[in-house]
C-alpha positions in Angstrom: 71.3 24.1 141.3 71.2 25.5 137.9 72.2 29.1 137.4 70.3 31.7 136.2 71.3 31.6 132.9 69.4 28.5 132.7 66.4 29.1 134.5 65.2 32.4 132.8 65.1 31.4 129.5 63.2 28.2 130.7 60.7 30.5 132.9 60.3 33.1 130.3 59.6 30.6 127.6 56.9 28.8 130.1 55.3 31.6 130.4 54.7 32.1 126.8 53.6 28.8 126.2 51.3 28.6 129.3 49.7 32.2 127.6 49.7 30.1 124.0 47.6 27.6 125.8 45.2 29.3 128.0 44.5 31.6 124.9 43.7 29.0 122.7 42.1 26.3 125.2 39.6 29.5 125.9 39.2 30.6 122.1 38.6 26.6 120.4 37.6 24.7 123.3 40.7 22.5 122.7 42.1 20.9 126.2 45.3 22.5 127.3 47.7 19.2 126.7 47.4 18.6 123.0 49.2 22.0 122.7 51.2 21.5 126.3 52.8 17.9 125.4 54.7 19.3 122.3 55.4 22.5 123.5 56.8 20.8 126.7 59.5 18.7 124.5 60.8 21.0 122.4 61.3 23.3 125.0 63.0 21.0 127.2 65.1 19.2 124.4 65.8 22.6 123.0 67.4 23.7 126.7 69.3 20.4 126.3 67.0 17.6 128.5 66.2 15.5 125.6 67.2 12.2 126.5 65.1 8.4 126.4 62.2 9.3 128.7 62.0 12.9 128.2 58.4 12.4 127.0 57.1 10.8 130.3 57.9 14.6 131.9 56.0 16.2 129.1 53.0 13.9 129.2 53.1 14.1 133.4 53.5 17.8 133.7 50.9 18.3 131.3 48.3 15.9 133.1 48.8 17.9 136.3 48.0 21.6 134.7 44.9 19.4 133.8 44.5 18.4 137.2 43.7 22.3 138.1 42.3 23.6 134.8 39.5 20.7 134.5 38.1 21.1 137.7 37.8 25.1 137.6 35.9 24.0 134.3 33.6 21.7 135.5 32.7 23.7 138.3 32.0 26.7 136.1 29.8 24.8 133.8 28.3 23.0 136.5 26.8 26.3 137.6 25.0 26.4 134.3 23.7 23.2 134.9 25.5 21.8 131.7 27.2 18.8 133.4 25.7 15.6 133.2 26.2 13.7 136.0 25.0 10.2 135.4 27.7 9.9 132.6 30.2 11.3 134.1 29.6 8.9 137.2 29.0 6.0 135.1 32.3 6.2 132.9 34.6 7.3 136.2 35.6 3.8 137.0 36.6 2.5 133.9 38.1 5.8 133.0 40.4 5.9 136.3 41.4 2.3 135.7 42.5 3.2 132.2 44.6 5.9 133.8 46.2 4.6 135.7 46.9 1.3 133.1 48.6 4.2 130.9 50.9 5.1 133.3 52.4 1.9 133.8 52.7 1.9 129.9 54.3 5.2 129.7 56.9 4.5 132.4 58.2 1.4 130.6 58.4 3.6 126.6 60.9 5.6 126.2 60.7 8.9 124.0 60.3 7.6 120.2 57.8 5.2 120.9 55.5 7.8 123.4 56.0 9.9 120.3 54.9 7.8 117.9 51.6 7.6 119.7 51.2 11.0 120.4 51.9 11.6 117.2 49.2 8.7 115.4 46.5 10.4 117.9 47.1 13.7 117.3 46.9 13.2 113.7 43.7 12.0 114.0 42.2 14.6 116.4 43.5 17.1 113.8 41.3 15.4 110.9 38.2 15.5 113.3 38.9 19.2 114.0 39.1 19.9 110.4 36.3 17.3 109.0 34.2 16.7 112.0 30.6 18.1 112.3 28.7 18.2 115.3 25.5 16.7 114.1 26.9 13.4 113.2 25.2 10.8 115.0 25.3 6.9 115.5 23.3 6.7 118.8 20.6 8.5 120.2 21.6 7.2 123.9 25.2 7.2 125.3 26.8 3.5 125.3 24.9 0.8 127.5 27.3 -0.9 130.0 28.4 -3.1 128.1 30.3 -1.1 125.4 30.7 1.4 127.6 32.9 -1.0 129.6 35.3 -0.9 127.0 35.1 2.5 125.4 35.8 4.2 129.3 39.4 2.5 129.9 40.5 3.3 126.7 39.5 6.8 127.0 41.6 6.7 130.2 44.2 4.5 128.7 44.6 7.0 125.6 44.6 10.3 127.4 47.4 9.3 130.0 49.4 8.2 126.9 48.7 11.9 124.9 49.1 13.9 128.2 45.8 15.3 127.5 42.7 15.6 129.1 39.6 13.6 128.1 38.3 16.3 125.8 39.4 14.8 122.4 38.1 11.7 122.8 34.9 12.4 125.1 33.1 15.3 123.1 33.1 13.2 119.8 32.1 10.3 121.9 29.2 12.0 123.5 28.1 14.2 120.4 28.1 11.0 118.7 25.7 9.1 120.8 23.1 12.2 120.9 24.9 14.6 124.0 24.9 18.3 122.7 28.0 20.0 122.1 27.8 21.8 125.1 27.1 19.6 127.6 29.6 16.9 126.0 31.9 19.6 126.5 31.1 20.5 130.1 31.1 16.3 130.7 34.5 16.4 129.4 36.3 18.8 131.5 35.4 16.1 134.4 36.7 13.4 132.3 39.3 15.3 132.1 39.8 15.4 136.1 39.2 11.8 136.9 41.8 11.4 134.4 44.9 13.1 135.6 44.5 12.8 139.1 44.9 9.2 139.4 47.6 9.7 136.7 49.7 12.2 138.1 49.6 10.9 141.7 51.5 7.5 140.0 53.8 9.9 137.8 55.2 11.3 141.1 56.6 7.5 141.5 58.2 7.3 138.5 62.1 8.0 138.2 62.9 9.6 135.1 66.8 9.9 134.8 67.9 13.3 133.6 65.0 14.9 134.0 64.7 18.9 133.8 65.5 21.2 137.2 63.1 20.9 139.9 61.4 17.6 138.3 59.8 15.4 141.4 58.8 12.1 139.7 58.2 12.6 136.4 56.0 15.8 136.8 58.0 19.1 136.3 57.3 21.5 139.2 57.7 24.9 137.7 56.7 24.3 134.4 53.8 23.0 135.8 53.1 26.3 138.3 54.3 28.6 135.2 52.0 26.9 132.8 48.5 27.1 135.4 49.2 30.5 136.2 49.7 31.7 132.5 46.9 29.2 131.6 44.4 31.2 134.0 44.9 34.7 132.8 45.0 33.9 129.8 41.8 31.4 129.2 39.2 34.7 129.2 41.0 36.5 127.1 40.6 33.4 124.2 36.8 33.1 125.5 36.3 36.8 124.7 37.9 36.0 121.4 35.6 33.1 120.6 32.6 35.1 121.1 33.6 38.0 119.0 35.0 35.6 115.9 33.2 32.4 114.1 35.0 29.8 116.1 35.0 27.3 113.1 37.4 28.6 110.6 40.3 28.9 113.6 39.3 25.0 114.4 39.7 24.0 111.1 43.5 26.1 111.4 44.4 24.6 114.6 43.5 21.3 113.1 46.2 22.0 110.5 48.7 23.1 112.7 48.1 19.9 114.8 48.3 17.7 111.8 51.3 19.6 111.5 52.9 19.0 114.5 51.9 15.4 114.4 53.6 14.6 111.3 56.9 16.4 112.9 56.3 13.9 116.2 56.4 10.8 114.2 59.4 12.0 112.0 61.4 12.3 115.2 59.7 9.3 116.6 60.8 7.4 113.2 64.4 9.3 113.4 65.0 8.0 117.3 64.2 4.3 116.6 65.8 3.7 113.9 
């Protein structure tokens, strides 16, 4: 049992990174992982956790905050009628099966290598969130099933191996093929469900040696119940934020600071395989 000169730096430190990402997830729009993954590893490598699959904690604690804060979004949008159903039922299969194809990938990485991708994909998101416009189009219909047959596992596949919910890579999926903004958005927070459910329910059956107190599996217990509660205070304050500021120029900041932390991902990635 680890003393308590252990576990209240840990819990006080949880809680301010659970408020970081409830503020922010409420005040950009920005799922709750891309800021939760990082956040996660250096605060447990910083307590002195770091160790080969540290990063398969991170990404599995993270993917069960989602678990919570994804389905108390999709409910509240679908009250506004912004969900649309057919996609979302249409790209759950091939999304779940993605999932749940990441997690066998994650369990057999260890730390660089789960960096190095989180760090490539974050890089990219980053550029979006800085360059991306909303009104870029290829489509005027979402993917037939064909392409979408492809474009749902690895959306899936991706997510699991970023920690994130399906956000990043749904909205600019769905904007792109015609969806509004904000009912890509309210799509994605139930991408974002079908996404870690499956995922973390495999996560608890993987053994990660060395893991942080109280871990079961590879999912963190009281980071993760720190994090949700933090996460749900927190959220309205960032919404009331959003509304009172032009959401855009903080986007194109947090797109720096992602870049940002990217690039620091794959220098540690690069440090711990060579």
């Amino acid at each position: 049992m680890p003393d308590i000169a252990t576990l209240l730096p840990l819990l006080l430190l949880l809680m301010a990174i659970g408020a970081l990402a409830g503020v922010l997830a409420g005040l950009l729009g920005v799922g709750g992982g891309i800021v939760l993954v990082p956040a996660f590893y250096y605060l447990f490598a910083g307590l002195g956790y770091e160790q080969g699959e540290l990063m398969q904690v991170c990404l599995a604690t993270s993917l069960a905050t989602i678990i919570v804060t994804s389905a108390r979004s999709v409910l509240s949008h679908n009250r506004k009628g912004a969900v649309e159903w057919t996609i979302l039922k249409g790209w759950a299969p091939g999304i779940v099966f993605g999932a749940v194809i990441g997690v066998l990938v994650a369990a057999s990485l260890r730390t660089p290598q789960l960096q190095a991708i989180f760090g490539v994909l974050a890089f990219g998101i980053g550029l979006y969130m800085l360059f991306g416009r909303h009104d870029w189009r290829i489509a005027h219909d979402m993917p037939g099933p064909l392409l979408r047959s492809l474009l749902s596992p690895m959306v899936g596949f991706l997510s699991v191996l970023m920690g994130i919910g399906g956000g990043s890579f749904g909205v600019p999926i769905m904007t792109l093929h015609g969806v509004p903004i904000h009912r890509a958005v309210a799509t994605a927070a139930g991408f974002g469900f079908i996404i870690a459910l499956p995922s973390v329910i495999a996560f608890l059956f993987v053994e990660v040696p060395g893991a942080p107190p109280f871990t079961i599996g590879a999912v963190n217990v009281p980071a993760f119940l720190v994090v949700i509660a933090m996460t749900l205070l927190t959220a309205p304050i960032g919404v009331r934020i959003a509304h009172a500021l032009d959401p855009k120029p903080l986007k194109r900041v947090f797109g720096v600071f992602l870049t940002l932390v990217a690039a620091n991902m794959l220098r540690k990635a690069l440090g711990g395989m060579i």
